[in-house]
C-alpha positions as CSV (number, residue, x, y, z in Angstrom):
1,X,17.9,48.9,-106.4
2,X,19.4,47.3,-109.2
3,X,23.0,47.3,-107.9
4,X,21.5,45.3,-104.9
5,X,19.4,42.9,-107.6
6,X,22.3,42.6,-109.0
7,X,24.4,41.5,-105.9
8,X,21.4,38.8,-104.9
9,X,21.4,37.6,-108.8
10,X,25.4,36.5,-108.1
11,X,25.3,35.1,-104.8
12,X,22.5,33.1,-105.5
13,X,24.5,31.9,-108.4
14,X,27.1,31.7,-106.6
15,X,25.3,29.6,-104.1
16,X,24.1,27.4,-106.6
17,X,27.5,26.6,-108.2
18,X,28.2,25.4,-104.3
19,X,25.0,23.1,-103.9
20,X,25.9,21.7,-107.3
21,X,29.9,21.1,-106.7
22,X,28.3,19.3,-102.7
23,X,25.8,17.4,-104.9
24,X,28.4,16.1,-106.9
25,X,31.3,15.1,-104.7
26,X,28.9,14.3,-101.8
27,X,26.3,11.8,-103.8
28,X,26.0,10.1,-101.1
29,X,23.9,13.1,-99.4
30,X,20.7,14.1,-99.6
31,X,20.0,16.0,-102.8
32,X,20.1,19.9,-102.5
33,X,18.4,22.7,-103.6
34,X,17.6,26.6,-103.5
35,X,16.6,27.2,-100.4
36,X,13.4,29.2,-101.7
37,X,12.4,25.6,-103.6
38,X,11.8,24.1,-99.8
39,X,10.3,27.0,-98.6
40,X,13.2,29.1,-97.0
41,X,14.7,32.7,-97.6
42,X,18.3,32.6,-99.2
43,X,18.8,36.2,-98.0
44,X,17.5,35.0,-94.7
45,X,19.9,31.9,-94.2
46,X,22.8,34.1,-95.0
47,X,22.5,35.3,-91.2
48,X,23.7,31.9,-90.1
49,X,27.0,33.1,-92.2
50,X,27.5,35.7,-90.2
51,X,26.4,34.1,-86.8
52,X,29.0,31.2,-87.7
53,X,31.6,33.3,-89.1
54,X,31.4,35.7,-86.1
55,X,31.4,33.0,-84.0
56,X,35.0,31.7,-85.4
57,X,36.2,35.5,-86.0
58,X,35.8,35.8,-81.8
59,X,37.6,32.4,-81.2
60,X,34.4,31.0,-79.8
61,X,34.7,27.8,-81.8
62,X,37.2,26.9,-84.7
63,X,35.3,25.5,-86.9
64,X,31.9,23.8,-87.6
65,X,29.8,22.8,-90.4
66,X,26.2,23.3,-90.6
67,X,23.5,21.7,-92.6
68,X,19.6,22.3,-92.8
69,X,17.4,20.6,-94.6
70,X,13.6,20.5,-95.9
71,X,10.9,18.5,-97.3
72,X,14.1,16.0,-97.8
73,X,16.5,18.3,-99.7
74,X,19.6,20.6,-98.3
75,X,18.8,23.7,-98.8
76,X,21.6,25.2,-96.4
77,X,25.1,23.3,-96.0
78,X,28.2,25.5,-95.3
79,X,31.7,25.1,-93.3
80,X,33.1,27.9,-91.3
81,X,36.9,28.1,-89.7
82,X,39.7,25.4,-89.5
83,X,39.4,22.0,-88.7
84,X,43.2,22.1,-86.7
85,X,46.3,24.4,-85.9
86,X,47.4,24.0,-88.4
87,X,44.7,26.3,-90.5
88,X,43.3,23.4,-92.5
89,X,39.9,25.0,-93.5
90,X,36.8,23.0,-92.3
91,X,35.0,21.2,-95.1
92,X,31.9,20.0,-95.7
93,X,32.9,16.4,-95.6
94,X,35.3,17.0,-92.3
95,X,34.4,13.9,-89.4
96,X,33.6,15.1,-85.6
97,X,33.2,13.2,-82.6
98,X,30.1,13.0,-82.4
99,X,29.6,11.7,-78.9
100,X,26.1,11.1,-77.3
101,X,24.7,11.6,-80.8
102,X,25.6,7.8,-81.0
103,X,22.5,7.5,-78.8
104,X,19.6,7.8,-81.2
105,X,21.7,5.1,-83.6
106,X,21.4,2.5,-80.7
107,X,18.0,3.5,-79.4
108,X,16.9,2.7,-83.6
109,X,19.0,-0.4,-83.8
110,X,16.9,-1.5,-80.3
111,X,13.7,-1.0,-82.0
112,X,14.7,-2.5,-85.2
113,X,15.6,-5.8,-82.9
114,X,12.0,-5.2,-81.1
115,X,10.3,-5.3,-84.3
116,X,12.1,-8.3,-84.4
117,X,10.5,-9.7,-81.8
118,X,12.8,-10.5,-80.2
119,X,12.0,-8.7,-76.6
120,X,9.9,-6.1,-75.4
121,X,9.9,-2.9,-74.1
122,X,8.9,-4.0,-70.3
123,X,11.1,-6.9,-70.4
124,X,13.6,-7.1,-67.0
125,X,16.9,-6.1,-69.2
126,X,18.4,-9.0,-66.8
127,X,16.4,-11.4,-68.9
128,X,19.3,-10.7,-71.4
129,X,22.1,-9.4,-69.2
130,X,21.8,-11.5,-65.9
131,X,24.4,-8.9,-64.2
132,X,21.3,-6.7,-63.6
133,X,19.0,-8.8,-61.7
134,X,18.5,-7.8,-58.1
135,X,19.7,-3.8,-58.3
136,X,20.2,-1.7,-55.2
137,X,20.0,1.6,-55.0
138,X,22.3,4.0,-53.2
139,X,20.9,6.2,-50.2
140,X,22.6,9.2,-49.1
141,X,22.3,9.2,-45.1
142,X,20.8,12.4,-43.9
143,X,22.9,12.9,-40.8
144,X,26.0,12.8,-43.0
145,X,26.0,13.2,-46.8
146,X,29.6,11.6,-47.1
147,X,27.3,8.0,-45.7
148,X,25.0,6.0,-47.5
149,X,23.1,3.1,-47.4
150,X,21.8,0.8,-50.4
151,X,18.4,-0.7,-50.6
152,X,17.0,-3.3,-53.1
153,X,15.3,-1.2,-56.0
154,X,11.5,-1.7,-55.7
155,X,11.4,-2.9,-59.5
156,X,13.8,-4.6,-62.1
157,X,15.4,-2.2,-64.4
158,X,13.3,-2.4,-68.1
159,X,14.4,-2.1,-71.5
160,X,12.3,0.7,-71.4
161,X,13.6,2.6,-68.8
162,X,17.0,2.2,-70.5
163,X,16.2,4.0,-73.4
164,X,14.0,6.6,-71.6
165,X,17.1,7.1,-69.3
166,X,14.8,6.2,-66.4
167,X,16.7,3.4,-65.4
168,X,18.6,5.1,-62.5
169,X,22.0,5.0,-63.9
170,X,24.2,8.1,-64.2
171,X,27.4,9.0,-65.6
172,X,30.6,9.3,-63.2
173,X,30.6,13.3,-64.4
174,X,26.7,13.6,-63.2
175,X,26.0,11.9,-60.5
176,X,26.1,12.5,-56.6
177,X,29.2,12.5,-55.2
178,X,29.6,9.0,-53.2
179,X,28.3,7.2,-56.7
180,X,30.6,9.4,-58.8
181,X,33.5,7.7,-56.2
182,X,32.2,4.5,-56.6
183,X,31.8,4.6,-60.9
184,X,35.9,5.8,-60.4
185,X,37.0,3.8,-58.0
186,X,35.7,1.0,-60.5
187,X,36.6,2.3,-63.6
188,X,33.6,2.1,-65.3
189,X,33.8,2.7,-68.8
190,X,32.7,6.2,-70.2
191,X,32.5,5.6,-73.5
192,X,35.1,9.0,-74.2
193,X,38.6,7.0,-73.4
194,X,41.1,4.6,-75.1
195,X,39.6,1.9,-73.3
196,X,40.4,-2.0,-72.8
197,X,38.5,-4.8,-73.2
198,X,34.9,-5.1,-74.8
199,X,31.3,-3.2,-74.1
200,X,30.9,-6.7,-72.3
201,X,33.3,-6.3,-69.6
202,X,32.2,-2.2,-69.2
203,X,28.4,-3.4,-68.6
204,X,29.1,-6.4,-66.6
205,X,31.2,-3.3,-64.4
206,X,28.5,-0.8,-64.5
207,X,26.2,-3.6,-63.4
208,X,27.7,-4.1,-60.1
209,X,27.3,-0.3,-59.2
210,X,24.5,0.6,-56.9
211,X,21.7,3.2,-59.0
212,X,21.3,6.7,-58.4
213,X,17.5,5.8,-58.0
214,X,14.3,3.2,-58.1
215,X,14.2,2.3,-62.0
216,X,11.3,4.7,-63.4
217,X,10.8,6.9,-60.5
218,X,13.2,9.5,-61.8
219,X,15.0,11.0,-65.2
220,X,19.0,10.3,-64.9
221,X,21.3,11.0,-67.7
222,X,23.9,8.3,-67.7
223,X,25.4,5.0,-69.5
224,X,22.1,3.3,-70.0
225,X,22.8,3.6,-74.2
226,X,25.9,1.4,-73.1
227,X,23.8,-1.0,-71.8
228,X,21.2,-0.8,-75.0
229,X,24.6,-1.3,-77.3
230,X,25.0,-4.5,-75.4
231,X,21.7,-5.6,-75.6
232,X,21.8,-5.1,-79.4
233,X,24.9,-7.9,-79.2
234,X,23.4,-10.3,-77.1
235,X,20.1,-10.6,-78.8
236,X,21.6,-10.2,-82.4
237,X,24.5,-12.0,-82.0
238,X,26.8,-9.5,-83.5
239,X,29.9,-7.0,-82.3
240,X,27.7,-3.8,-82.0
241,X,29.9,-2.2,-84.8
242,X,28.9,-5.0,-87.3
243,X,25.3,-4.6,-86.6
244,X,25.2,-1.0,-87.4
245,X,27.5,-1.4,-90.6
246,X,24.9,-4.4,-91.8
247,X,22.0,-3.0,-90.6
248,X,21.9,0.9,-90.6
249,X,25.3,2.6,-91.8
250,X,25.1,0.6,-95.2
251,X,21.2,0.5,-96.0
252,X,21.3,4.1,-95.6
253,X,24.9,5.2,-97.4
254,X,26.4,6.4,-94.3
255,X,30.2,6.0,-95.3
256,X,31.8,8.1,-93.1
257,X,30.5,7.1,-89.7
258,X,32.4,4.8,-87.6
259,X,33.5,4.1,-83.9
260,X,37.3,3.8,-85.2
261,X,38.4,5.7,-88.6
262,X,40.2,4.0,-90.9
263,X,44.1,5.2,-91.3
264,X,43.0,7.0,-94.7
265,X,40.6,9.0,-93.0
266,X,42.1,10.3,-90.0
267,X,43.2,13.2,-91.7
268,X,39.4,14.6,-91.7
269,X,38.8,14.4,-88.3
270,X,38.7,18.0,-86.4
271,X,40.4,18.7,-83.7
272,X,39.1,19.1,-80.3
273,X,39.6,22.4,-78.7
274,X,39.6,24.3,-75.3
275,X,38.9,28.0,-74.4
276,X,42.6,29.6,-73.1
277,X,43.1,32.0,-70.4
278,X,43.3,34.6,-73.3
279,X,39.8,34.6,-74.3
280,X,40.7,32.6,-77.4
281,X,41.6,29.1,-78.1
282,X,43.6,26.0,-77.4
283,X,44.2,22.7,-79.2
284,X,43.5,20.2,-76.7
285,X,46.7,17.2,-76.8
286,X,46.5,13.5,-76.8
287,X,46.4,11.4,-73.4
288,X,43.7,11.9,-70.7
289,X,42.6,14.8,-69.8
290,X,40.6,16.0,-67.4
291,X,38.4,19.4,-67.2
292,X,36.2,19.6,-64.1
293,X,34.8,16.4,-63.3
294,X,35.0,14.9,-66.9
295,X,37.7,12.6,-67.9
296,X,38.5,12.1,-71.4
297,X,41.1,11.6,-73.9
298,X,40.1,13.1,-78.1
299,X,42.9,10.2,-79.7
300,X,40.1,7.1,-79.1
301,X,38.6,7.1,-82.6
302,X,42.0,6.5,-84.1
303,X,44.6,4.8,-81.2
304,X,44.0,2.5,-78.2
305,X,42.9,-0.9,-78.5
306,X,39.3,-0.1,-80.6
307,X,37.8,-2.9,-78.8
308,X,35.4,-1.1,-77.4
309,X,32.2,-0.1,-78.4
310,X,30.3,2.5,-76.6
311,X,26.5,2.8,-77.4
312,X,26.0,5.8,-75.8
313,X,28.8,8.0,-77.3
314,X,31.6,5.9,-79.3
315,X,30.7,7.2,-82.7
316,X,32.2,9.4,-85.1
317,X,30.5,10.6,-88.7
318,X,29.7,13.8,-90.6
319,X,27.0,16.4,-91.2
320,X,26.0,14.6,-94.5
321,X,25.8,11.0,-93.2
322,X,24.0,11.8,-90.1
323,X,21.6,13.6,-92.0
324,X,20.9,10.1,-93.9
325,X,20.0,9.1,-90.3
326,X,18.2,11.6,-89.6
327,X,16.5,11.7,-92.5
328,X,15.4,8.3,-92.0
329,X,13.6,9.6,-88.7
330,X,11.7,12.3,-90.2
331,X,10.3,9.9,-93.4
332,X,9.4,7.7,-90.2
333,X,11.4,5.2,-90.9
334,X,12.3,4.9,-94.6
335,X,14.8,6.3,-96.6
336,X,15.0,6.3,-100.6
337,X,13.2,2.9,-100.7
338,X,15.4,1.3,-97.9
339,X,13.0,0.4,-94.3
340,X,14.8,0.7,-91.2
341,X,11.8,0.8,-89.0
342,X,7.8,1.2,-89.4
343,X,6.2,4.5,-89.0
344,X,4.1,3.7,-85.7
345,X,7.6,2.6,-84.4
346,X,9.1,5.9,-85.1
347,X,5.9,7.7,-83.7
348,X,6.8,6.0,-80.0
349,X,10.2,6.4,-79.8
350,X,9.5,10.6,-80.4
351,X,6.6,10.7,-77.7
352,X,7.7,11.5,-74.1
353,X,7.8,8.4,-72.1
354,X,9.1,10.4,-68.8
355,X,5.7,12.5,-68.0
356,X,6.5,15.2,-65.5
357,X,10.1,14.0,-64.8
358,X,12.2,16.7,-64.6
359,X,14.9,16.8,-68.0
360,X,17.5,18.9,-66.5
361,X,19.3,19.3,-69.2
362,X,16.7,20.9,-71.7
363,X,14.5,23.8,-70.9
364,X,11.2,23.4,-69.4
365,X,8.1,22.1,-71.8
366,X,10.8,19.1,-72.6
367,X,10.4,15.1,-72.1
368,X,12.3,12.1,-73.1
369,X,11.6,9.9,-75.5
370,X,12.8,6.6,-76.2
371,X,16.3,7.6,-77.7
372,X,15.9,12.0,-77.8
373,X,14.3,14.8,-76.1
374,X,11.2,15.4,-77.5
375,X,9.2,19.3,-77.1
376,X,5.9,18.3,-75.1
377,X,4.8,22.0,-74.9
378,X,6.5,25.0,-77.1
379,X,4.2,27.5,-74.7
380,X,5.7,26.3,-71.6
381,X,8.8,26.0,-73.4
382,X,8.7,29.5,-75.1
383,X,9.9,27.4,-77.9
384,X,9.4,28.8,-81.8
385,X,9.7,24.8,-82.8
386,X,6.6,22.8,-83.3
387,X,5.2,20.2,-80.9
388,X,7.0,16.8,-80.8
389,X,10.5,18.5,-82.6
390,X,12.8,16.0,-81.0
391,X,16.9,16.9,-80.4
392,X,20.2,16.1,-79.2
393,X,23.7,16.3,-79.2
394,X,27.5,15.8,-77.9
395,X,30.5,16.1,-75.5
396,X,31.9,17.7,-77.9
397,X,29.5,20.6,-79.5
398,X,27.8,18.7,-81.9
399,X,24.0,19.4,-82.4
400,X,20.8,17.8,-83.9
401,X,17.3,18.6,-84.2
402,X,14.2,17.3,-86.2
403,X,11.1,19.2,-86.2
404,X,8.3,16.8,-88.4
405,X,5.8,19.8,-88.8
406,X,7.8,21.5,-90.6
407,X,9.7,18.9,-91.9
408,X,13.2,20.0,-91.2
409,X,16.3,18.7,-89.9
410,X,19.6,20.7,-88.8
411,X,22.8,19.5,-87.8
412,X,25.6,21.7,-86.3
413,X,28.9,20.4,-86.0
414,X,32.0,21.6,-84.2
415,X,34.6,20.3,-81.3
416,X,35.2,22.2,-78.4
417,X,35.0,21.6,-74.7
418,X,33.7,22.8,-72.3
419,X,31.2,24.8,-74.4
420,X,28.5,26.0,-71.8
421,X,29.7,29.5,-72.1
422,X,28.5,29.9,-76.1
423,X,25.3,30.0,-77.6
424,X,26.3,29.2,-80.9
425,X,23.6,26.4,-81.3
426,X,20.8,27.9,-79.6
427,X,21.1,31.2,-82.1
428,X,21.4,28.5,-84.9
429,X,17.8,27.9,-84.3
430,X,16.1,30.9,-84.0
431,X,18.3,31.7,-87.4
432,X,17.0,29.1,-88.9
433,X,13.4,29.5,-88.1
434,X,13.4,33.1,-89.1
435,X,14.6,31.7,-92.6
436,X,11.2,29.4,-93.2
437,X,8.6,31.4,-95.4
438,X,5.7,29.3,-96.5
């Protein structure tokens, strides 16, 4: 009994020499703590070492960093693997593609313009961007599902139903095949390439593209956040990458999140990997690539023209910054004295605003709110997180979740692609539920 004591006595000092040296370098973080000082087992959360280390052990992933916090302190933040080929450990304060996590930052610089007032919610978005005024919708003949036919949409397309992806637009990698043609044949922009021009010229493209479906008749994941990135330009009268450097990334100390790294920075930001015929792992290269019906190249935070913006899935940051954001979310709307948005503001954005819609990318018991998924009903669900816990994440294995009952946020961060053959994330969370105590 003692020996064991004895082992717990040094790695929780142990532990505690870490949280200090992250506290120190990283003061840009949250502040950190013992995990038993937010209500959490250290004994417990040492299973997510060996879930993550496993995980990198069986050349599942290469790397990732995780971070959980509590009642607004870290009280788990640990790096696992290499970050390249060339066996560079993973840190802490390593950058990652973060992909459609870029979402949630437009949907909040949206509602920061609408508390504005500058627009609202049911406004016609062609009131802003006259390229969508008079959609049609595409309709597969029945005879021959090669055919189609396109019909006026019954309603204009809303600012709401762009954030509650409800809009009818899709992604070229979702949606049925004639539209998935068309989106090609016109190169519209997927926010994941090297890609000319300005988020101007990708929407004014996207605009002239039938929709999959009448605006708020149906949930469709798809470039409406590249629409809402637009919007934020328009209205504000900034590039969309100034108006979240003036108005979120800098109020809230996020130094490290960017659509296009600096030169001096590239150096942190993991590589992108592959599963190999082997069972193991593959750097993915530069240039396009192209795995199933997704096309995308990994060089566009740091070559190409960085012109272009993408709202729904241009950024890049770390664990530490986007836990700022988060953060942010969970305080409902404030963070260390600094305001982004007011807390009944918050409260809509994480209420579903898709009713019985069917979110076909999350379990059942799941709706969409205005930026997330948000948990409607854990029972149907069979979810252990509370009501109203609210989530996403990336192309490229990067995950998020906020649940405000409990008051915890969790990040996981890795690169890899395609990743629907791993669980990784989905253990994370029953591993870090078992951990919670109080």
């Amino acid at each position: 009994m003692k020996k064991i004591e004895g082992r717990v006595r040094m790695i929780l000092a142990q532990f505690l020499v870490g949280l200090f040296f992250v506290s120190f370098v990283w003061a840009q973080g949250l502040p950190t703590t013992v995990p038993e000082d937010i209500g959490m087992s250290f004994e417990r959360l040492l299973r997510i070492d060996d879930l993550m280390q496993g995980a990198v052990d069986q050349r599942e992933i290469s790397g990732t960093v995780v971070l959980i916090g509590r009642h607004g302190k870290i009280g788990y933040f640990k790096n696992f693997g290499t970050m390249d080929e060339g066996m560079k450990p993973m840190a802490t304060d390593s950058i990652f593609r973060i992909a459609s996590m870029t979402k949630p930052v437009t949907s909040v610089a949206v509602m920061m313009l609408w508390e504005d007032g500058h627009f609202l919610l049911d406004d016609p978005i062609s009131k802003y961007l006259p390229e969508f005024k008079n959609p049609m919708v595409l309709i597969p003949e029945e005879s021959d599902r090669a055919e189609y036919h396109l019909v006026p949409a019954k309603r204009e397309i809303t600012i709401r139903h762009l954030l509650s992806h409800t809009a009818g637009i899709t992604y070229a990698f979702w949606g049925r095949k004639h539209l998935t043609g068309l989106y090609r044949d016109a190169e519209v922009p997927n926010g994941l390439m090297k890609t000319k021009g300005t988020i101007a010229d990708g929407v004014r493209t996207l605009a002239s593209m039938p929709l999959m479906n009448h605006p708020g008749e149906a949930w469709e994941y798809g470039l409406n956040t590249d629409v809402l990135g637009r919007l934020v330009e328009v209205v504000s009268g900034m590039p969309l990458d100034q108006f979240f450097e003036e108005r979120i990334f800098r109020p809230l100390h996020m130094v490290d999140t960017y659509f296009f790294l600096p030169t001096d920075k590239v150096a942190r930001l993991a590589a992108v990997y592959t599963p190999n015929k082997e069972g193991g792992l593959r750097k993915l290269p530069g240039g396009t690539i192209e795995i199933g019906t997704t096309i995308f190249t990994i060089d566009y935070p740091y070559e190409g023209p960085k012109t272009y913006f993408s709202g729904g899935g241009g950024l890049v940051s770390t664990a530490s910054d986007y836990a700022r954001f988060l953060q942010m979310l969970l305080n409902r709307g404030e963070l260390e004295g600094v305001r982004l948005l007011g807390p009944r503001t918050v409260d809509l954005m994480t209420r579903n605003h898709t009713g019985d819609f069917d979110i076909y990318l999350r379990d059942d018991g799941y709706g969409f709110g205005l930026g997330f998924a948000v948990l409607v009903d854990p029972d149907k669900a069979g979810r252990i997180e509370s009501k109203c816990e609210y989530n996403w994440g990336g192309f490229f294995y990067t995950r998020f979740w906020v649940d405000p009952k409990e008051k915890l946020i969790a990040i996981m961060m890795a690169q890899l692609r395609p990743y629907s053959h791993v669980d990784i994330d989905k253990k994370l969370r029953v591993l870090t539920y078992q951990a919670i105590i109080d």
